[in-house]
VOPADREN-293271 format. One record per atom (N, C-alpha, C): atom name; residue in one letter; x, y, z. Coordinates in Angstrom, 1 decimal. Atoms other than C-alpha are relative to their C-alpha. Layout:
BEGIN
  site  code      c1      c2      c3
    CA     a       X       Y       Z
...
//
This chain:
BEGIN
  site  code      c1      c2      c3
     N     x     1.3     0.5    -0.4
    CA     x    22.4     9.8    -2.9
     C     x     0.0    -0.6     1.3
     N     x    -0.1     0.5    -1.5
    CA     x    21.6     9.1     0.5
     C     x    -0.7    -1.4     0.3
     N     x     0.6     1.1     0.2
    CA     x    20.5     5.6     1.6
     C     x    -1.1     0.2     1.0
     N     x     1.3     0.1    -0.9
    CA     x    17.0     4.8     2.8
     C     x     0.1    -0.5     0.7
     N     x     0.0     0.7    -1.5
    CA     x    16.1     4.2     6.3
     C     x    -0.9    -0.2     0.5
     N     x     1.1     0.4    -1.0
    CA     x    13.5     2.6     8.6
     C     x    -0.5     1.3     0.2
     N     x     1.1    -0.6    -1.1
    CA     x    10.4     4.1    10.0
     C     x    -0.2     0.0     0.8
     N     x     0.4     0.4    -0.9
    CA     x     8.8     4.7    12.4
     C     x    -1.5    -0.2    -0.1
     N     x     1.5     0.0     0.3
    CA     x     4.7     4.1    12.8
     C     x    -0.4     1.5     0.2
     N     x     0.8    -1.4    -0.6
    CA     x     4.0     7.7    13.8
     C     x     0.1     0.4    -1.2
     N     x     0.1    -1.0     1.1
    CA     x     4.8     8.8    10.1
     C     x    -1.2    -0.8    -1.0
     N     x     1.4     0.5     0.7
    CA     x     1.6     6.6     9.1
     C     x    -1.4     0.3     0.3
     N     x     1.6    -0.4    -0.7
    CA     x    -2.0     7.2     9.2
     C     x    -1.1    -1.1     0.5
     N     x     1.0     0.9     0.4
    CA     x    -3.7     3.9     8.9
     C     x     0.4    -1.1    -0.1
     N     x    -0.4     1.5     0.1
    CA     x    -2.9     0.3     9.7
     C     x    -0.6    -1.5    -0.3
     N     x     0.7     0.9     0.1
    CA     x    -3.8    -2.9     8.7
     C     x     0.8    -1.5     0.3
     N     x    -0.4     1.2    -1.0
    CA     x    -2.8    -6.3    10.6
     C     x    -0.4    -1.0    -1.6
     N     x     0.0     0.8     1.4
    CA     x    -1.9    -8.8     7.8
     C     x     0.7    -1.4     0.5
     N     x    -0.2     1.3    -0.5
    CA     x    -1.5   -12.9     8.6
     C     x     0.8     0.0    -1.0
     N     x    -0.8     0.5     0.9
    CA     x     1.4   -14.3     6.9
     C     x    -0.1    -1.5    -0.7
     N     x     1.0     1.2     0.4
    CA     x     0.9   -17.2     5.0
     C     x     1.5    -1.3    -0.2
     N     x    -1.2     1.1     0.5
    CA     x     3.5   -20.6     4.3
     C     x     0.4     0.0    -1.2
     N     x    -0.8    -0.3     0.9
    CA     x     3.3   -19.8     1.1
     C     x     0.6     1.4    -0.5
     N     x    -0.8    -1.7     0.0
    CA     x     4.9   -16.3     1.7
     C     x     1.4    -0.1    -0.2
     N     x    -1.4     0.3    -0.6
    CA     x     8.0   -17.9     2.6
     C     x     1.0    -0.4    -1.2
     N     x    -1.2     1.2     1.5
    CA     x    11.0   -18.7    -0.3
     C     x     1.2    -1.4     1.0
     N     x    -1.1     1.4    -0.6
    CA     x    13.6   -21.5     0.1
     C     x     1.0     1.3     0.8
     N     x    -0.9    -0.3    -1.2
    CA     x    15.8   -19.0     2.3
     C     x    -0.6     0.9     1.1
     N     x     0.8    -0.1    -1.3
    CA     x    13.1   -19.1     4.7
     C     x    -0.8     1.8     1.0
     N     x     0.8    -1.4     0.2
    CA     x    11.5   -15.4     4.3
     C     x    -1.1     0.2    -0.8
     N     x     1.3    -0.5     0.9
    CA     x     8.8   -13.7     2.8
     C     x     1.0     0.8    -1.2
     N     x    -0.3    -0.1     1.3
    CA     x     9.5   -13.7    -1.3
     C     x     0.0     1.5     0.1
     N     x     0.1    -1.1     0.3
    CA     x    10.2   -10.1    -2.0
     C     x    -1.2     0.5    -1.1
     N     x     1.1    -0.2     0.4
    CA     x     7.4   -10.1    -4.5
     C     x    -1.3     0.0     0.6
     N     x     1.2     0.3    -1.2
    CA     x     4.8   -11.0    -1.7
     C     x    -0.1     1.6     0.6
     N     x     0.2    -1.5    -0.6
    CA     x     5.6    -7.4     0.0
     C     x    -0.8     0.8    -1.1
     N     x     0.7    -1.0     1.3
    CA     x     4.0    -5.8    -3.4
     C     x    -1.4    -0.4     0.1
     N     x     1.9     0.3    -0.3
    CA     x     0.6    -7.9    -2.6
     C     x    -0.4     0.2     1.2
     N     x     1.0    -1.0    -0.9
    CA     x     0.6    -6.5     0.9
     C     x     0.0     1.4     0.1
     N     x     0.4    -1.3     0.2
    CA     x     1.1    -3.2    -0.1
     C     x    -1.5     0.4    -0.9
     N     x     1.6     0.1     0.3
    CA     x    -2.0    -3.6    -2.3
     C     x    -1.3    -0.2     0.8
     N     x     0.8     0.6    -1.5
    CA     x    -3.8    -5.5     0.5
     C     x    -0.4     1.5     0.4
     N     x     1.2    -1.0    -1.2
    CA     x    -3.9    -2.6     2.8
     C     x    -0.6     1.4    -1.1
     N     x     0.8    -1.3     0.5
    CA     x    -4.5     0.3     0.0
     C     x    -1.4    -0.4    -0.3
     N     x     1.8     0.3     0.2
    CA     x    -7.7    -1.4    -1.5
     C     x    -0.5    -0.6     1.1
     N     x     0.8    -0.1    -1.0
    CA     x    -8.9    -2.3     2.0
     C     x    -0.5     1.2     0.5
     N     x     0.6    -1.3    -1.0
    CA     x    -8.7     1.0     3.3
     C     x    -1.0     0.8    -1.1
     N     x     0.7    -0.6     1.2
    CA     x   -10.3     2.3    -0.5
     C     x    -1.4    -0.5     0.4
     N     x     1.2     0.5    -0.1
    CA     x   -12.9    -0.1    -0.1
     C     x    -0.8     0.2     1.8
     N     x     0.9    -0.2    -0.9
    CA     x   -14.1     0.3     3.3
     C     x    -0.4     1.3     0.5
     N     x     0.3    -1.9    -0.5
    CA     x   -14.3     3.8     3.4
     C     x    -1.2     0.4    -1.1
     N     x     1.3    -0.1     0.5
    CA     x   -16.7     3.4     0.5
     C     x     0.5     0.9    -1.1
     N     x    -0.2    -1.4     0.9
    CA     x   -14.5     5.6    -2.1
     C     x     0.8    -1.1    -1.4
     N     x    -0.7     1.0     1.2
    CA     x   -13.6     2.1    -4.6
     C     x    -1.2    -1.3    -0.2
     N     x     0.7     1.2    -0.1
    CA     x   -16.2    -0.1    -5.6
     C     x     0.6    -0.7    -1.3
     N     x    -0.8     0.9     1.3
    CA     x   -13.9    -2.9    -7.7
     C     x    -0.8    -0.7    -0.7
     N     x     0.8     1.2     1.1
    CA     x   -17.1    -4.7    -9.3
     C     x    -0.8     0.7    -1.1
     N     x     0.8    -0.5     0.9
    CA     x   -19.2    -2.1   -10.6
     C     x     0.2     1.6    -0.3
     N     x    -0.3    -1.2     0.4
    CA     x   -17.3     1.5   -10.2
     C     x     0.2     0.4    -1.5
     N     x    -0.3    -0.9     1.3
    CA     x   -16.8     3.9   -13.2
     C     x     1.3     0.3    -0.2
     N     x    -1.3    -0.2    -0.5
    CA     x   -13.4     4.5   -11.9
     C     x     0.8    -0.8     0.2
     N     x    -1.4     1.6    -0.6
    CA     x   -10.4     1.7   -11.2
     C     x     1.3     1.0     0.2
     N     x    -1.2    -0.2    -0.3
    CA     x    -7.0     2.6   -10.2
     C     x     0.8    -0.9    -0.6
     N     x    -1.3     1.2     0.2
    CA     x    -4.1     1.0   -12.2
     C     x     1.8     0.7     0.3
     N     x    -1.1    -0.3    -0.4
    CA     x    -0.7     1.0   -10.7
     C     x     0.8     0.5    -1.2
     N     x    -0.9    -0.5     0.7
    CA     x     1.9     2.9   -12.7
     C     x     1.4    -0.3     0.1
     N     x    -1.4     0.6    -0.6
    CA     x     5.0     2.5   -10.5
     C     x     0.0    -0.3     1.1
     N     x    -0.3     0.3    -0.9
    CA     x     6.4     0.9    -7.9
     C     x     1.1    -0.2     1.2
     N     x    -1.2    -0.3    -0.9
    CA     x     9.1     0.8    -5.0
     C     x    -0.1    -0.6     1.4
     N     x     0.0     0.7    -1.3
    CA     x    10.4    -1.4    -2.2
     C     x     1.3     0.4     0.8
     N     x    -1.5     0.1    -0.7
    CA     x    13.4    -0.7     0.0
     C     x    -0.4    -0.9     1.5
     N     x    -0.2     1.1    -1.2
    CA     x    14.3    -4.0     2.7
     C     x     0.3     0.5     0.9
     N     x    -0.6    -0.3    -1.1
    CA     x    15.4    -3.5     6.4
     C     x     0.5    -1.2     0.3
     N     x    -0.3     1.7    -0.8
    CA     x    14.8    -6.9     7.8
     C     x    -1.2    -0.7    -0.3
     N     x     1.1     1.0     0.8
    CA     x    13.1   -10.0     6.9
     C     x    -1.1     0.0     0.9
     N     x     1.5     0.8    -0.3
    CA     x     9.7   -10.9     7.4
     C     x    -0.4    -1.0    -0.2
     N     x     0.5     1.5     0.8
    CA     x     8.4   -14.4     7.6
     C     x    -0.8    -0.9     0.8
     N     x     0.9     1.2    -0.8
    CA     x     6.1   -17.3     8.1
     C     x    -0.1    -0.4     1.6
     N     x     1.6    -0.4    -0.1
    CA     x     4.3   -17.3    11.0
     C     x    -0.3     1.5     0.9
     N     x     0.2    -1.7    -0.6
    CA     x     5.0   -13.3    11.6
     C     x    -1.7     0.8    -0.1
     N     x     0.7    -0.9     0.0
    CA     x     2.1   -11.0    11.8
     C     x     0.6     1.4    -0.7
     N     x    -0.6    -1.3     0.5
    CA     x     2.7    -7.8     9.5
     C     x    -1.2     1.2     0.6
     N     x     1.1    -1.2    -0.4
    CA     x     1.1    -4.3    10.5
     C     x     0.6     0.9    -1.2
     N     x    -0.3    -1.1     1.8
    CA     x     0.8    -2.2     6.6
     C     x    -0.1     1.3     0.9
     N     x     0.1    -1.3    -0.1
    CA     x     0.8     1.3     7.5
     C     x     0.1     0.8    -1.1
     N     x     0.4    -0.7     1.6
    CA     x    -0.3     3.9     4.8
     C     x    -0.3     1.2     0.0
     N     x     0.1    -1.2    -0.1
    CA     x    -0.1     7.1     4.2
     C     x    -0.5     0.6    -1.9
     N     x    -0.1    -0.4     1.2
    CA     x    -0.6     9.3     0.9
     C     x     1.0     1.3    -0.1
     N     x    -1.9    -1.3    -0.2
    CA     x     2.9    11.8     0.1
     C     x    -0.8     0.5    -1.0
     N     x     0.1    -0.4     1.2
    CA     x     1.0    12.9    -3.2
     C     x    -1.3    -0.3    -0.5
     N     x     1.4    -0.3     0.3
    CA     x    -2.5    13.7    -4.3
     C     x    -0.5     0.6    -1.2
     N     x    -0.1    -0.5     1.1
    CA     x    -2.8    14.6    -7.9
     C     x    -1.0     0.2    -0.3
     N     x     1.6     0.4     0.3
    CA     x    -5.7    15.0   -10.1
     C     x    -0.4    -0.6    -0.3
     N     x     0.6     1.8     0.5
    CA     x    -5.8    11.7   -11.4
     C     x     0.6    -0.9     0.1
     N     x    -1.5     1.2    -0.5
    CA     x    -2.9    10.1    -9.4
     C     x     0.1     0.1     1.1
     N     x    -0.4     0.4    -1.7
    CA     x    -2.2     8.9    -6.0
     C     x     1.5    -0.7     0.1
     N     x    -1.3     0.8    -0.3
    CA     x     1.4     8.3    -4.5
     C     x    -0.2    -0.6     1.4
     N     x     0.2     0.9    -1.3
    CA     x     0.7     5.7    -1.3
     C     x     1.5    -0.3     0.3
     N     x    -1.6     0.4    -0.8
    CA     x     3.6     4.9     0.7
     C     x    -0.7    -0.9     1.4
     N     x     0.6     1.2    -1.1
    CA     x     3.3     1.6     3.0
     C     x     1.2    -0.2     0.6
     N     x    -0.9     0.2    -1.2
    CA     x     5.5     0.8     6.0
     C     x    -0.6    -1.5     0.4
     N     x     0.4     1.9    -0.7
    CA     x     5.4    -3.2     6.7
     C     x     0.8     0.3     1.1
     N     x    -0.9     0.6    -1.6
    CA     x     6.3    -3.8    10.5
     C     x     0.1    -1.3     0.2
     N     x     0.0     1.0    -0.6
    CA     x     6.8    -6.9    11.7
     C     x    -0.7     0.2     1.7
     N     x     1.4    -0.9    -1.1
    CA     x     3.8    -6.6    14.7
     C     x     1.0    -0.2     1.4
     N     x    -0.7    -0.7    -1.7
    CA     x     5.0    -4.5    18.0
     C     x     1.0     0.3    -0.4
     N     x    -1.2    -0.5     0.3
    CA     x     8.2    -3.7    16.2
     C     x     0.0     1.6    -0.5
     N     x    -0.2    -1.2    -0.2
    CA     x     9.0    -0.3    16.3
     C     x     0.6     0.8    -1.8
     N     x    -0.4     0.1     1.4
    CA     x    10.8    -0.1    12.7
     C     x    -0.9     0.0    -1.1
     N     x     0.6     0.5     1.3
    CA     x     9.5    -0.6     9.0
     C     x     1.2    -1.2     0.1
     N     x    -1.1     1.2     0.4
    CA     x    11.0    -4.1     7.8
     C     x     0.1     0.3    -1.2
     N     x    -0.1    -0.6     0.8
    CA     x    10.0    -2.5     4.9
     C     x    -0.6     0.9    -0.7
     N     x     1.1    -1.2     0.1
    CA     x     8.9     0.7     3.3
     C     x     0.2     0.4    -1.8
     N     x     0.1    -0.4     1.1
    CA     x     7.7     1.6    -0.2
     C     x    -1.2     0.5    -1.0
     N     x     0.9    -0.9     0.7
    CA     x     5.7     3.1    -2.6
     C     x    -1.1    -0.4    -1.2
     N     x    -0.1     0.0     1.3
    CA     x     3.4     2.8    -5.4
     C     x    -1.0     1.0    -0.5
     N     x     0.8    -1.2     0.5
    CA     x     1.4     5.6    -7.8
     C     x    -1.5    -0.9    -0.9
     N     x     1.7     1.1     1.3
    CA     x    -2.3     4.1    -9.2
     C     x    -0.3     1.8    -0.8
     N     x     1.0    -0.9     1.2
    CA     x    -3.9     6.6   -11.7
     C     x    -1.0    -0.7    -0.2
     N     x     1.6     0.8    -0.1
    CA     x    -7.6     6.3   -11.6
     C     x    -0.4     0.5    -1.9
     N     x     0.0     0.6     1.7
    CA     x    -8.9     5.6   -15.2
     C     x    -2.1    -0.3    -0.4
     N     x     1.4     0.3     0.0
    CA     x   -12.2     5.5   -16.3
     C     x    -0.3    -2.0    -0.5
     N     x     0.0     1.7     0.4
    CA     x   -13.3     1.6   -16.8
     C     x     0.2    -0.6    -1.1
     N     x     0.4     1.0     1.5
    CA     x   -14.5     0.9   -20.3
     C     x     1.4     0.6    -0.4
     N     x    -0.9    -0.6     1.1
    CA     x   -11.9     3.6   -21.9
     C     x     1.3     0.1    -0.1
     N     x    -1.1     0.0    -0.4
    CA     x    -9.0     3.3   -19.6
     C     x     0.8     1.8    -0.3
     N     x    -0.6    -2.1    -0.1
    CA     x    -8.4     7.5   -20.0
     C     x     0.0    -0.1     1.4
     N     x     0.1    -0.7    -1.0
    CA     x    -7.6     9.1   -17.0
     C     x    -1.0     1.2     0.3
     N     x     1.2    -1.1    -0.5
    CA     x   -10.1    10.9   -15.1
     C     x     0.0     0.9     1.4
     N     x    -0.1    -0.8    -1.4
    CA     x   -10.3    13.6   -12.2
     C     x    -0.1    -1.3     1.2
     N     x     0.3     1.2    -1.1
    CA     x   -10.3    11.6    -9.0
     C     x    -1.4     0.6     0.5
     N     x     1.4    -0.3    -0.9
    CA     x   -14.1    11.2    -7.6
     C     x     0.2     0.5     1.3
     N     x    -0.1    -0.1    -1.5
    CA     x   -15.0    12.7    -4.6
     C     x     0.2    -0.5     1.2
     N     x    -0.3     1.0    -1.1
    CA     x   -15.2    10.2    -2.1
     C     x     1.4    -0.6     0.0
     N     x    -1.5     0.8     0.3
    CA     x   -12.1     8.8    -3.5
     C     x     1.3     1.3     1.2
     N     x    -1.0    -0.7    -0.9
    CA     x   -10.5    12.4    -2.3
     C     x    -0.1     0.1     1.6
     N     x     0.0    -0.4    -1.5
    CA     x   -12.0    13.1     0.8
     C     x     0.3    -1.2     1.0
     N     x    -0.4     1.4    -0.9
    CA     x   -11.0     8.8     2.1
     C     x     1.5     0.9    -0.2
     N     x    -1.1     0.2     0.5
    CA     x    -7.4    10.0     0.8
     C     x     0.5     1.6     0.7
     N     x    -0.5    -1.1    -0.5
    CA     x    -7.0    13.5     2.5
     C     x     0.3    -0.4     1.5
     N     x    -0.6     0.9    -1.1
    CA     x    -6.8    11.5     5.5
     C     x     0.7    -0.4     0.5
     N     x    -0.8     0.4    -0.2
    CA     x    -4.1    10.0     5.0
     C     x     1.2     0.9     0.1
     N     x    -1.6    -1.1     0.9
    CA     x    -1.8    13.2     3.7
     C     x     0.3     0.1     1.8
//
């Protein structure tokens, strides 16, 4: 098995500039490795929602994560700027695989890069459902 390596920004489609916060940081003065899993969320449902293809209060539709995946480079922390970068590797009919690239901002690298798969679901019944339109055509964008 080969080991994972940094990125670069050219293999993303879509960035989002993310403030780091004090309480990002653990006692060995980095950002908690759990924290990277709330800015990979961050930038997917910003880019969902501003494109107009996720409405989280009153859609028919939700997205719930299934799996997840982080691999480190180098730390990130308090008072860094992150830049998410976001692409989609995988477009199913009722699954999305996102892949996000955290930079540490103007750095050339990922600090860290990883993945997760949502499956869109209908609200009340929690079944899976074809992905809505709008949902595909924000998300063809990214491929």
């Amino acid at each position: 098995m080969s080991r994972p390596q940094a990125e670069t920004r050219e293999t993303y489609r879509h960035f989002l500039p993310i403030t780091t916060r004090w309480m990002d940081n653990d006692i060995y003065g980095h950002v908690n490795n759990v924290v990277y899993y709330s800015y990979f969320d961050t930038v997917v449902n910003e880019y969902l929602i501003s494109k107009g293809a996720l409405d989280i209060h009153a859609g028919d539709v939700i997205g719930l994560v299934v799996e997840t995946h982080c691999n480190y480079f180098a730390p990130l922390a308090f008072p860094h700027r992150v830049e998410a970068g976001l692409r989609v590797a995988h477009l199913g009919s009722s699954s999305v695989r996102y892949e996000v690239g955290l930079f540490a901002q103007g750095e050339p690298l990922t600090a860290a890069r990883g993945h997760f798969v949502h499956v869109y679901v209908d609200r009340t019944t929690r079944k899976p459902v074809p992905l809505p339109a709008p949902l595909v055509a924000a998300l063809e964008v990214l491929r």
